[in-house]
C-alpha positions in Angstrom: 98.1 81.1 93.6 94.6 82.6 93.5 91.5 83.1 91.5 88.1 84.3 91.1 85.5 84.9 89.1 82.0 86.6 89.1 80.5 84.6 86.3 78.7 87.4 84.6 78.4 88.2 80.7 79.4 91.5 79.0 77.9 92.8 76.1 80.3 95.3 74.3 78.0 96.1 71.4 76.2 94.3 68.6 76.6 90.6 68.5 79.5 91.1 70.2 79.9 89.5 73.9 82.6 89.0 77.1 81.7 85.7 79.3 83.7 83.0 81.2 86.1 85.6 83.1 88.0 84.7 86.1 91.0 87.0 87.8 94.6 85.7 88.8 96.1 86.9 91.8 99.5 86.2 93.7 99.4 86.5 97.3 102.4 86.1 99.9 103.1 87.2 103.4 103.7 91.1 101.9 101.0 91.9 98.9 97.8 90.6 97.3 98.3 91.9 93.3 96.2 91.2 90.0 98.6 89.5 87.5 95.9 88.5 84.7 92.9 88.0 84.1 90.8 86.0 81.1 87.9 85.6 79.2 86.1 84.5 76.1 84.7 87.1 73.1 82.0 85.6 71.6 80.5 86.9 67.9 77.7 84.7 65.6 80.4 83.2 63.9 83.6 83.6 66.4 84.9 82.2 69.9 88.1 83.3 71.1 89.7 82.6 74.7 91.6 86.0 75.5 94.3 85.9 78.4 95.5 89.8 79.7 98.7 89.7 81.7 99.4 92.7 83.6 102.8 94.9 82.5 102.6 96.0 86.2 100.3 94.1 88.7 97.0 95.4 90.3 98.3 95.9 94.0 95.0 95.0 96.4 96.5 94.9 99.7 99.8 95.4 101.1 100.4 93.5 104.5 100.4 94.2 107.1 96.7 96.1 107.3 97.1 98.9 109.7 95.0 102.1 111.0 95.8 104.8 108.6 97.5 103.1 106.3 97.6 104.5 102.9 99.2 103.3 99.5 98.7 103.9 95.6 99.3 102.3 92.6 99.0 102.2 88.7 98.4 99.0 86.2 97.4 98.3 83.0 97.7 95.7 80.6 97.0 95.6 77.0 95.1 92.8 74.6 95.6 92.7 70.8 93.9 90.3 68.2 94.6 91.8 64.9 91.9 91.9 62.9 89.7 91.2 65.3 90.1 93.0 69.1 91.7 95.6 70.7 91.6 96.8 74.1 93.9 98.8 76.6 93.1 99.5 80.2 95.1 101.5 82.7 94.4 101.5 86.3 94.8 104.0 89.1 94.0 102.4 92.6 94.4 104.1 95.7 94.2 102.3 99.5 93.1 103.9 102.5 92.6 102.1 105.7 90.2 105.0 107.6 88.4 103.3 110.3 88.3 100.3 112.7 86.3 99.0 115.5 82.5 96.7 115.3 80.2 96.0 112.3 77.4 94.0 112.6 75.9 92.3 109.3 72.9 90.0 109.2 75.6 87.2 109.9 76.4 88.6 113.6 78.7 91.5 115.0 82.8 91.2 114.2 84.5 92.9 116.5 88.1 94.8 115.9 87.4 95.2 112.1 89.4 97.8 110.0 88.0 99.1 107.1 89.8 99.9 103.9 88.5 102.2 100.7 90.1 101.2 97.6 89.4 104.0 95.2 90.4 102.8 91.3 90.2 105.7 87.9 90.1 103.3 85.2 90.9 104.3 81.4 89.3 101.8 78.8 90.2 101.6 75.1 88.2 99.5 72.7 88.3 98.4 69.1 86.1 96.1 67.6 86.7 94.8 64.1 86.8 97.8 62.1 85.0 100.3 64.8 86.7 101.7 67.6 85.5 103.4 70.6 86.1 106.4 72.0 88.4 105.8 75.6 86.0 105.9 78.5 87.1 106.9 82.3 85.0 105.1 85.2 85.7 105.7 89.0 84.6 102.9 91.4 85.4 101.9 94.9 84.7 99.1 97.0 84.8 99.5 101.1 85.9 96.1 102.7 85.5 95.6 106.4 88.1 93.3 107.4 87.2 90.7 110.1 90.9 89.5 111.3 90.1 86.3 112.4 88.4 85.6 109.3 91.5 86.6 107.1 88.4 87.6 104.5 86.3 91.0 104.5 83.0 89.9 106.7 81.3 93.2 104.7 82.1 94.8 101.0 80.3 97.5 99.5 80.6 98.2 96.1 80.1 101.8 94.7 80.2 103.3 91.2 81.1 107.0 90.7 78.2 109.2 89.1 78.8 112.6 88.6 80.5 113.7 91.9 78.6 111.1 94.3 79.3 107.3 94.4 76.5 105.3 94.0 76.2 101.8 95.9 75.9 98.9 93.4 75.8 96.2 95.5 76.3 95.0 99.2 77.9 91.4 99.6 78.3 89.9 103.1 80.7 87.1 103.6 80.3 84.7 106.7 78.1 82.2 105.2 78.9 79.0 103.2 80.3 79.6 99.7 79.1 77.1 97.4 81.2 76.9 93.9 79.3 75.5 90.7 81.5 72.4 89.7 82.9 71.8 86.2 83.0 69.2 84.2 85.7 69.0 81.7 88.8 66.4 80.8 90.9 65.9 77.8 91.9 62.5 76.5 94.6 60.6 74.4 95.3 59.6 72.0 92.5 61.7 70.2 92.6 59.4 67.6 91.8 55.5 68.8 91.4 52.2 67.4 89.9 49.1 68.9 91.4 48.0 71.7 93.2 50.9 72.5 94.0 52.1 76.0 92.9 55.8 76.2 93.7 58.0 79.4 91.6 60.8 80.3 93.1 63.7 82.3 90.9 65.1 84.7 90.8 69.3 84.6 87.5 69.5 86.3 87.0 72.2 89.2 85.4 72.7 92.2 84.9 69.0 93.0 85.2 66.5 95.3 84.4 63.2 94.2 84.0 61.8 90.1 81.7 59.4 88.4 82.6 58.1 85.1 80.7 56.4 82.6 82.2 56.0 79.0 79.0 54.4 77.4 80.1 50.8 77.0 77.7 48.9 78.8 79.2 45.7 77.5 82.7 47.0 79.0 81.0 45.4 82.3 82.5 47.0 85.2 84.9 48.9 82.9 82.4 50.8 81.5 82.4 53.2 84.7 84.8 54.5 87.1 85.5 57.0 89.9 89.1 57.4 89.7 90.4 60.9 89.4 92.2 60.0 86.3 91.1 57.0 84.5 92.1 54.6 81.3 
């Protein structure tokens, strides 16, 4: 019942690229877990839409958050394209909830805040057409202040592991306005139309509020645009 994505592009070597990904989650009054997560591997002469679903979810946060909590867990899930793609990824998380009381961020001071460290080991295996890559091991952690009266971290620092230090990658702060790039896109049927048929489009646009149509029949009249959410 949840998603995200960061919108960034991967190479993974050559031609070869990662883009489009976006994380599914499944939250409920007890745990926030990871069950999937897609994305698109691009080549010069290849395009294919790749969906992982975990064999045992990511577990982000067991509820309720509390002072000295701690908790640890272990996913992986595993993508296969014969002939083309081949990739296995285990993870290791652990959750420690080691501090609490007032951060202040450029955004204003949040009082009663708990912080948790979310420490994650994670094992990648690649193949690529006909080369395959040795597994690599990263460590990485992200610290989350959490603001309860936001229900959201108010703070997240993100950290990479480099030799035996962690190394901040980026600081994200979270009480501003979040503005979501829409999406254009809608299927239609019949695919395959003749004069005066009726074709309805199905609207699978995201991040919306409001639609304009125009089907480029100007001599449609007023048909020729509409701002329904579904149209014919």
């Amino acid at each position: 019942n949840l998603s995200s994505t960061d919108q960034q592009s991967v190479q993974l070597g050559g031609s070869v690229s990662a883009s489009n990904p976006n994380d599914y989650y499944i939250k409920n009054n007890n745990v926030l877990q990871q069950k999937a997560s897609s994305y698109e591997i691009n080549t010069n002469s290849l395009n294919l839409k790749v969906k992982n679903v975990y064999s045992a979810p990511d577990i982000i946060y067991h509820f309720p958050i509390n002072y000295l909590n701690e908790d640890s867990s272990q996913s992986g899930y595993t993508t296969n394209i014969p002939g083309y793609y081949y990739r296995s990824t285990i993870l290791n998380r652990v959750n420690v909830v080691d501090g609490w009381g007032s951060i202040t961020t450029p955004y204003g001071t949040f009082n009663n805040c708990l912080r948790v460290v979310s420490t994650v080991t994670q094992v990648d295996s690649f193949a690529i057409d006909t080369f395959s890559s040795p597994s690599t091991l990263v460590t990485y952690r992200d610290l989350k202040w959490l603001d309860n009266s936001k229900k959201y971290p108010v703070l997240t620092v993100k950290q990479v592991k480099v030799g035996v230090n962690f190394v901040t990658q980026s600081i994200e702060y979270y009480d501003n306005q979040q503005f979501f790039q829409p999406n254009a896109y809608f299927v239609y049927y019949p695919t395959i139309v003749s004069v005066g048929d009726t074709v309805q489009f199905q609207n699978l646009s995201t991040n919306a509020q409001t639609y304009q149509w125009n089907f480029g029949d100007p001599t449609s009249g007023g048909n020729n645009q509409s701002s329904a959410f579904n149209p014919s």
